[in-house]
N, C-alpha and C positions, 0 to 999 in steps of 0.2 A: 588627617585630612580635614579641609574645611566641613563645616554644617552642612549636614543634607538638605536638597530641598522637599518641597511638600508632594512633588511632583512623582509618581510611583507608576510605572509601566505595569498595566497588568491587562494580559490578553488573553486571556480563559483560554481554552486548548484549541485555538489556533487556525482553527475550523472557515476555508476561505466563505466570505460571505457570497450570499445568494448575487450572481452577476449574468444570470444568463433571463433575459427579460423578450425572449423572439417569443413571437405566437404560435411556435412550432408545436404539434400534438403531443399531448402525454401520452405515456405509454395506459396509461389507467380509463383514458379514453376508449384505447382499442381493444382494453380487457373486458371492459363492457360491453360492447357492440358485439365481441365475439363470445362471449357470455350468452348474449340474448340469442344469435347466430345457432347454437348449440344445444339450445334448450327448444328452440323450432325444429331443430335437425333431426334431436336423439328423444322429444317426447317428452322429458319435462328435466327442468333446474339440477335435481341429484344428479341425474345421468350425466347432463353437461359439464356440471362442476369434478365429477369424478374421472372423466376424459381430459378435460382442462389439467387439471392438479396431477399429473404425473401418473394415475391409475393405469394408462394405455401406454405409453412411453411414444418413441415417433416412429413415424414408418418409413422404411425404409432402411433401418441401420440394426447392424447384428447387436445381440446381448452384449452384456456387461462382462468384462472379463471375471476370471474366479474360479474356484473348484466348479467343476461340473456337476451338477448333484449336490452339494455341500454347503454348511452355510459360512458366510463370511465372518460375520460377529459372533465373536462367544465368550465374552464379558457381559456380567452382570450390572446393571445400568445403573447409574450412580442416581441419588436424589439432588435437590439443589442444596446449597451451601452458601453461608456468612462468614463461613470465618476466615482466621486472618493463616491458611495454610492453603497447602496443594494438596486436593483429593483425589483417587485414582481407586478403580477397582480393587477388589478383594486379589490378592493373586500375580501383583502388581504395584512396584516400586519406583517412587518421583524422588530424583536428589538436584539439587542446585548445583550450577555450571558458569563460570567465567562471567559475575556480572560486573554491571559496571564499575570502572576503573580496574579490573583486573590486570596488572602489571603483563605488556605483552612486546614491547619493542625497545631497544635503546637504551635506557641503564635502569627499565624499570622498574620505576619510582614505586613506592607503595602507596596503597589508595588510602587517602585521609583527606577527604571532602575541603576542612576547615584547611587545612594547608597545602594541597596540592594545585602546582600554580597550570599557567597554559600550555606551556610543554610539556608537563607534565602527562595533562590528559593529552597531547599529540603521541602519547607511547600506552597510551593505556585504555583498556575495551569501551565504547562510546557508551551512550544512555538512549535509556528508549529501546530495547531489542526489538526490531519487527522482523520480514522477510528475512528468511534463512536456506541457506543450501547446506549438504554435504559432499563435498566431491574426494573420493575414493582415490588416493594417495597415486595412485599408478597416473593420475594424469590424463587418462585415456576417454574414458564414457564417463558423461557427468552421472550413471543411474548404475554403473557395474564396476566390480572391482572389489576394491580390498572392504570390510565393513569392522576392522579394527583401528585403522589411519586411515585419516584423510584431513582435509583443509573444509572446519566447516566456515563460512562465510555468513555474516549479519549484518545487516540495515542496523542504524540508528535514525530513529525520528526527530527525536526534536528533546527538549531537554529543560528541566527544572529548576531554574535559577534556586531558588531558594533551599534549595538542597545542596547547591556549589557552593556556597560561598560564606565565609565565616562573616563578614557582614551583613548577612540577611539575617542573622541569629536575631530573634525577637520582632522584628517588624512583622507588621501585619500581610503577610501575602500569600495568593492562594499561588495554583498549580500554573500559571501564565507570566504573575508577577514578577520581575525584577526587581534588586535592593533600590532604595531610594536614589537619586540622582545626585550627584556633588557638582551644586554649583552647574547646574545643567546638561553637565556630564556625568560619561558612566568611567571606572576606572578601565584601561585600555585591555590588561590581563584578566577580568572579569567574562569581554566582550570574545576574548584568544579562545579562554577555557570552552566557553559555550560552543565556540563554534568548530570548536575540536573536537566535542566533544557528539556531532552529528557526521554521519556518512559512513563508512563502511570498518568494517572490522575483519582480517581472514586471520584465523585463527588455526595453527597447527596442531592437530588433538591425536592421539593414541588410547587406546582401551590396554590397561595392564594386566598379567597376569592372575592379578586381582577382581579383574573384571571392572575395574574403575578407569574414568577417563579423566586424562590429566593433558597440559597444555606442553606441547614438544618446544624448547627454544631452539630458535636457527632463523633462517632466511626468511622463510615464508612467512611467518607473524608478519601483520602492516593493517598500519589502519591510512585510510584516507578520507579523509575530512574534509569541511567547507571551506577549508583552503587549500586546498591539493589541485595543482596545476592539471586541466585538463583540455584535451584536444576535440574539434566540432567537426563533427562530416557530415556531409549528404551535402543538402541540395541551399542549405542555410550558411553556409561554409563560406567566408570570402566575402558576404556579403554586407551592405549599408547595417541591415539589422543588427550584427552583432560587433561590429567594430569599436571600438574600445580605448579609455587610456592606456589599459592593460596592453590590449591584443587592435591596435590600430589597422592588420589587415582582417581583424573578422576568424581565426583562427583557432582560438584561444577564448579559456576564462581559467576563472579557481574555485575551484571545491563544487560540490552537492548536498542539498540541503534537502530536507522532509522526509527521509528517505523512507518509503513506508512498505509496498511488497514491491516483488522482485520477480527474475525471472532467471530460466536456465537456456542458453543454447543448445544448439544439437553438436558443435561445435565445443564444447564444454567450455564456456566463458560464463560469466555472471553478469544481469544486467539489475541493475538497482533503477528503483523510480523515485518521480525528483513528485513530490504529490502537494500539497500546499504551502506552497513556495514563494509565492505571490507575498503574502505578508510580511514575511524579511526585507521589505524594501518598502520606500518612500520616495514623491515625486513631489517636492515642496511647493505645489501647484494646489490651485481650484480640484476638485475632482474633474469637472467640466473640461479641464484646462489638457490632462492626460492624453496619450495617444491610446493607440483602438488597443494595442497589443500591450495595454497596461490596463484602461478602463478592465474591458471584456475578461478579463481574470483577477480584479481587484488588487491591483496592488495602494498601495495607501495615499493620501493625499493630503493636502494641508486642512482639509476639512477631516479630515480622522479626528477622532476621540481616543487617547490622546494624537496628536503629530508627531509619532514616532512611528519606526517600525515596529514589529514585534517582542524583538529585543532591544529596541535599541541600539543596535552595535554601529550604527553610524555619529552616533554620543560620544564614542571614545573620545579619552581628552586628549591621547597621543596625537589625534589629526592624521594618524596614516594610512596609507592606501590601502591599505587590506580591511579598513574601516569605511572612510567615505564610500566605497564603491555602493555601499547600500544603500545611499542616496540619490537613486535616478534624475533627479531635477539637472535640464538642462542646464553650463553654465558657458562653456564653451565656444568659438563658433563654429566647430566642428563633433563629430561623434568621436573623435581622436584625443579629442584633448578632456572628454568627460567620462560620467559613468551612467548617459542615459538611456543607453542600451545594454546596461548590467544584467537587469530584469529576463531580457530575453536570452541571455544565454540559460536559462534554469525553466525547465517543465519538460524536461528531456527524459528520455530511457535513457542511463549511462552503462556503456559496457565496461568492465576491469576483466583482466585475463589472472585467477588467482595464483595460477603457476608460473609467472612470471613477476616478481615484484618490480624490477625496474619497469614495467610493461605502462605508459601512460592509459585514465580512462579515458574515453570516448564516448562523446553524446552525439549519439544516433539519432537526427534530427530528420530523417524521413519518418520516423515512427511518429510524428506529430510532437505538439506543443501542450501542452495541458496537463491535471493535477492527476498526473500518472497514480496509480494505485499497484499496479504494475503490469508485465507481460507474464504470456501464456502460450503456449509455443504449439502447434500440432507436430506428431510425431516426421521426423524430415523422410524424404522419401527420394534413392536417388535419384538423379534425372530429372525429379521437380521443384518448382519454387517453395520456398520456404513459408510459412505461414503462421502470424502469429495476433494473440488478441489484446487489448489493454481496454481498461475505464476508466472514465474522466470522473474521479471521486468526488462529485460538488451532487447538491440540488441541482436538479432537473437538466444534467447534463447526457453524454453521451456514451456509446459502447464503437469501439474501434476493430479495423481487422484490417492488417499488412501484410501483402503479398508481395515476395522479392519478384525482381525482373530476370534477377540471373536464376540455376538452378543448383540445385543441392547436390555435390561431387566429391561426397567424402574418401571413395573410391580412388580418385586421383589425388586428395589431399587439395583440395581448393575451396574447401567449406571455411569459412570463417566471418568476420564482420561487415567485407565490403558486402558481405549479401544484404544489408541492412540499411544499405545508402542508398538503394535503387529499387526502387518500385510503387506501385501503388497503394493509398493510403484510403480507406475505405471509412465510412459511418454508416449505422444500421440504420434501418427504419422498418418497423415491424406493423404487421398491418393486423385487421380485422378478423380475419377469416385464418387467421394459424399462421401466416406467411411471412416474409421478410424479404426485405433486399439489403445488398450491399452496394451505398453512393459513393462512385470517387469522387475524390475529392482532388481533383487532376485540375491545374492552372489552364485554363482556354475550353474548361468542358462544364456546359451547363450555365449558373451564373458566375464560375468565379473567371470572370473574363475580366480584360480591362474596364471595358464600361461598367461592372458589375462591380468595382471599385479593387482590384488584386493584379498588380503588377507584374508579378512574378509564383513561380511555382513556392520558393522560400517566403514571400509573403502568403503564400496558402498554408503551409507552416507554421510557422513564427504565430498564427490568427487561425489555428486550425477548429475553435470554440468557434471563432464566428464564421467560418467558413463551412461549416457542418450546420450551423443557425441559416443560413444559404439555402442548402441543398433541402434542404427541410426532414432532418434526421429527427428521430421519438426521443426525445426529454424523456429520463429517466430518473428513477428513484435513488441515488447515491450509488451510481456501478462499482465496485469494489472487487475482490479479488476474481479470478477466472481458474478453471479447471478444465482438461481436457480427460474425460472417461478415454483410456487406453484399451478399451474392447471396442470401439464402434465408434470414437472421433467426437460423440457429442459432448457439446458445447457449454459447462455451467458458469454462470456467474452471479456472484448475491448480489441485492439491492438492499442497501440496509436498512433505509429508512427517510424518510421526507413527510416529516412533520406539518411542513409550510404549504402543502398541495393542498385543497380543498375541494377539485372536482377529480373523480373517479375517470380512469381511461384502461384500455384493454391493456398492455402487461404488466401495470403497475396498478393492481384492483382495489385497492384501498384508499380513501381520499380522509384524515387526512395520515400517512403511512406509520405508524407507530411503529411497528413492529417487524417490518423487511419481509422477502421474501428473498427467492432463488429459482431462477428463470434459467431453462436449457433450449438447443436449439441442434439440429440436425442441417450439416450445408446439405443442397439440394445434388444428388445422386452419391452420396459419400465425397465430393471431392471437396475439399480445404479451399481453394480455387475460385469457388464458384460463388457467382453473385446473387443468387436466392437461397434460402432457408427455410424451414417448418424450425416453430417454436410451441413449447408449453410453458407453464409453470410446475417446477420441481415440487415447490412446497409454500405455504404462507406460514410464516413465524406468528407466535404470538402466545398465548392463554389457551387453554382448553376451549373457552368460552370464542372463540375468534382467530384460528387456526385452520389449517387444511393440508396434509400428506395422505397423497393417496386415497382421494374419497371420503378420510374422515379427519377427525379434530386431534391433531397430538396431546398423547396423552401425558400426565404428571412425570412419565420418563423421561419424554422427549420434547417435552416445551421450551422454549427458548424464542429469546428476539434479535435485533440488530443483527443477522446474519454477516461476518466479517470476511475472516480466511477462507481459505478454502483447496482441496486438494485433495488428490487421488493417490494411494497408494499403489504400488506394483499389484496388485489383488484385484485391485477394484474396488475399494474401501471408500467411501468420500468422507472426506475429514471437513470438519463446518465450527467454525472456531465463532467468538460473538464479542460483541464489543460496545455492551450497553453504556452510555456518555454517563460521565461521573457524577453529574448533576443530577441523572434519573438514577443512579443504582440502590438500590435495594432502598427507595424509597418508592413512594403511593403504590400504582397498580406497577411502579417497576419490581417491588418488593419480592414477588411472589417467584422470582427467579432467581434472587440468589446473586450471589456473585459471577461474572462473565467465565466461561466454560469451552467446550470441544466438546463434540456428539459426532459419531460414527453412524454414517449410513451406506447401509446397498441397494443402490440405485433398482438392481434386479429383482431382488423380493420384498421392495419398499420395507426394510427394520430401521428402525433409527432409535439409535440409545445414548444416554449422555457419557460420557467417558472420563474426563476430568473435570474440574471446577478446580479455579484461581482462590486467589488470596484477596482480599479488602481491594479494592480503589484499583485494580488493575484491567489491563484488556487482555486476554489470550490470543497473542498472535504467532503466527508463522510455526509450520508445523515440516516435519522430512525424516527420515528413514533411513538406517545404513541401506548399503542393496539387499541384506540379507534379510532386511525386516524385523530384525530381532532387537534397534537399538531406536527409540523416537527422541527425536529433540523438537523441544517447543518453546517458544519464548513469554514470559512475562513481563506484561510493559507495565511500569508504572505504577506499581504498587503502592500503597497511600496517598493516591495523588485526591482521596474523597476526605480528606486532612480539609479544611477550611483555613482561611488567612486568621479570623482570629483565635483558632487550635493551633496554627503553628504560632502564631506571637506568645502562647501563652505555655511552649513546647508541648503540648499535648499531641500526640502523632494517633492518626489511627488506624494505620495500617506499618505495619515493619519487617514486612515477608522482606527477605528471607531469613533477617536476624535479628530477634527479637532486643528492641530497645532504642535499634538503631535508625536513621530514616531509610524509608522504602528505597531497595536499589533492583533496578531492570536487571532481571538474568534469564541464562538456559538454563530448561530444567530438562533432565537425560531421562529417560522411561525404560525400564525394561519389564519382562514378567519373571518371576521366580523362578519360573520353569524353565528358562532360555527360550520360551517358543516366540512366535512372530506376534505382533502388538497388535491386537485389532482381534486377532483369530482364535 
């Protein structure tokens, strides 16, 4: 090939920038006011704070499921860790699981980074492990059935060039960058691999006789990627917004990209979220020059630093259409003949059906538009609407809640996905005094009318960030995954962290947020339905010194920040996974925590104790259980991604979980305890 040029894509982890600029309240507003509220109420600050922080739990809603009398945790709490392995209780064994490239479709190829080309990785396990399910081989309940086979299911996020590709050997690149450019291109199978190498993975697994789990060949292996042909419903379908060179009636696009948590139906389908998305593309305009449904969620512009996308992959030298599309700049005189509505087919929930491989996915575009993180489902109930929560993972963004129009009738066998196209589409706003409501966000109600500038219900969609900036919904601290407590329906979701705040507000109390919290909330009489809520705060992350569960400071067990994952066990167990940014780990005051981790808590008798810790330069994400409870899988993202650009040019690595020598590769790691018993208990 010719001389590279000097020109080197590099976009640190990807993270959409701060775009939400309304003068909507912070939630850190309301934390204070209801702060001060409670300290007049209950007689002085202790008491308030101790009501506040999860001490009293909320009223109105029964306990926490669990043994009755008994305790939930009975593992001994792990300390923090640096090193470059998986730690886990005394009593209890971590082994690695199908990481990246592990040969799983089509003639698969064996995994060798320096030589495996883009079809390659179209047959083999993506990178990045996040959101994970297992679904229990009978097909039947995504949460019962067999806990020796089943189809586990995983998110890829996003991916490492510099790890792909036998051409990055020796340049200078961190965890963002891209090999240098040729001649102002990128090579076309460079652009394949990467983007093969994001979206979903179902993987067919069995436990042996041996008690080891190994990957079943047949049908069901499939991975579907950022270019996997998928279908658009709801209410966005059809229309000006998404019409396409591709897909000129609005029907259609290809692939999923960011893929970060996830969600289960009641209905046993997988729905994957599409979460910082926006950066994959460029609109070779002014910033100024963009429309509202590109501004308002940052996708990039001729004023970017560099003017590319994230990767690049609109570079290709090929020039072909599965390349340009990433190009949003009009050029056309139609939306038929360009790709300047590319952008908005992506910030979707996608549903896939794992037990069907020919089955195409589906973006469920009632469930709004934005840097999904993922869904959260409340338990279905027959006879009624469906119910379910997502967060908008940026700064000072939002918390969501979708209520179908039709009802849940598993009974008759009529539960399935159109329940997902129809109904209402909700944003929080949390007040002063403990309270909440739920705003629709319904075309003709309120401001989003014509004059209020919204055309239609699919452009309340398509702009569901600024549409919620409308109604005047609480800015929140980076909403991230959600939990449903399966004893009593309430509501958790973390806030990881918002560095960039500076004034304090009630349920985001920190200003400026270093260290996350985890906010719960009770719907108003038990019903999933309903438009008010009572909220508290679960817990504040942080240091001993700056900390709050339960009345007091977590202690050197249970310290931890960036609150990430998140999930319930069949028990009642809450699983709290952490995802401290590679730039802060185990560096200044991030030091003191060690490497990113899992901590177990009981919501009931507030215990929280650390349970695992990661390996060097990774996040602990996504976490799930056979039904029997006896078998955890958990994922590893990213391992030596705290490598620096010039430790890789000089091959110094300094993470290489899970084999030592070689570069970091994302995996599942399988948990059991020695005993056979249930993990957690």
């Amino acid at each position: 090939m010719s001389n590279p040029s000097k020109l080197i894509i590099d976009n640190g982890n990807g993270d959409e920038p701060l775009s939400n600029h309304s003068g909507n309240r912070h939630f850190n507003a309301v934390l204070q006011v209801n702060l001060r509220r409670r300290q007049m109420l209950k007689g002085g600050l202790g008491a308030s704070i101790a009501a506040l922080f999860g001490g009293a739990g909320l009223a109105g809603c029964a306990s926490t499921a669990g043994n009755a009398g008994g305790r939930l945790i009975g593992f001994g709490a792990l300390p923090v860790s640096s090193a470059d392995t998986v730690v886990v209780p005394k009593g209890y064994t971590a082994r690695s699981f199908i990481p990246w490239g592990t040969p799983l479709t089509g003639n698969l190829p064996a995994f060798d980074p320096m030589k495996n080309s883009g079809a390659d990785q179209a047959n083999q396990v993506g990178s990045h492990h996040d959101g994970m399910h297992f679904f229990p081989i009978e097909g039947r309940d995504p949460y019962r059935g067999s806990s020796t086979e089943g189809l586990l299911v995983l998110n890829h996020e996003y991916v490492e060039p510099r790890y792909m590709h036998a051409r990055a050997v020796g340049q200078k690149l961190d965890r963002g960058g891209v090999p240098a450019l040729v001649n102002g291109r990128r090579p076309a199978d460079e652009c394949r691999k990467e983007i093969n190498a994001h979206g979903v993975s179902v993987v067919h697994i069995r436990r042996g006789g041996n008690g080891q789990w190994s990957v079943v060949p047949g049908r069901f292996n499939r991975r579907i990627t950022g270019a996997t042909p998928m279908d658009i419903s709801g209410p966005v379908r059809g229309t000006d917004f998404v019409r396409t060179r591709y897909s000129p009636e609005g029907a259609r696009t290809r692939g999923t990209l960011n893929n970060c948590a996830h969600g289960v139906t009641p209905w046993n389908t997988y729905m994957t979220a599409e979460e910082n998305w926006a950066g994959y593309f460029i609109n070779k305009v002014a910033a100024g020059a963009r429309t509202r449904e590109q501004s308002r969620y940052g996708v990039r512009s001729a004023d970017s630093k560099p003017a590319a996308s994230r990767y690049g992959w609109e570079l290709a030298d090929s020039g072909a259409d599965e390349f340009v599309r990433f190009e949003v700049t009009a050029k056309g005189a139609n939306p038929a003949q360009d790709y300047r509505n590319e952008a908005n087919g992506f910030g979707w929930m996608v549903e896939i059906d794992p037990f069907n491989p020919d089955s195409t996915p589906v973006k469920r575009t009632a469930l709004g538009r934005f840097a999904h993180e993922g869904v959260v489902f409340q338990a279905a109930v027959e006879g009624r609407p469906v119910v379910c929560y997502s967060g908008d993972d940026a700064i000072n963004e939002y918390i969501y809640k979708f209520v179908s129009r039709g009802v849940y009738r598993k009974a008759r066998g009529l539960a399935n996905g159109a329940l997902l196209d129809e109904g209402t589409l909700y944003v929080a706003r949390f007040n002063d005094d403990g309270t909440g409501v739920w705003l629709p966000l319904a075309f003709g109600q309120g401001p989003l009318t014509s004059s209020g500038g919204f055309s239609s219900q699919a452009d309340v969609l398509v702009n569901t960030r600024l549409a919620a900036d409308r109604v005047g919904a609480t800015r929140m601290d980076r909403p991230e995954w959600g939990a449903v407590d399966p004893g009593n329906g309430q509501v958790y979701f973390t806030l990881t962290n918002n560095s960039s705040r500076t004034v304090d507000d009630g349920a985001n109390p920190r200003a400026p947020s270093r260290w996350g919290h985890i906010i719960r909330w009770a719907e108003a009489g038990n019903d999933p339905t309903a438009t008010r809520f009572d909220w508290n705060i679960f817990l504040l992350a942080g240091p001993e010194t700056d900390s709050r569960f339960a009345g007091k400071p977590l202690n050197k067990d249970q310290m931890f920040n960036s609150p990430d994952g998140l999930w319930f066990d069949r028990d009642g167990r809450l699983w709290i996974q952490t995802d401290i940014g590679e730039s802060a780990m185990n560096r200044g005051d991030y030091a003191q925590f060690g490497n990113n981790q899992m901590l177990c808590a009981d919501p009931r008798s507030n215990e929280l104790r650390r349970f695992l810790v990661g390996p060097v330069g990774q996040e602990i994400t996504g976490v799930i259980t056979t039904p029997d409870g006896r078998t955890m899988f958990v994922n590893v993202q990213h391992p030596g991604a705290t490598t620096t650009a010039e430790e890789f040019a000089a091959g110094k690595l300094t993470g290489t979980w899970p084999e030592a020598g070689r570069y970091g590769r994302s995996a599942t790691i399988i948990i059991t305890r020695d005993d056979g018993g249930v993990i957690g208990g």
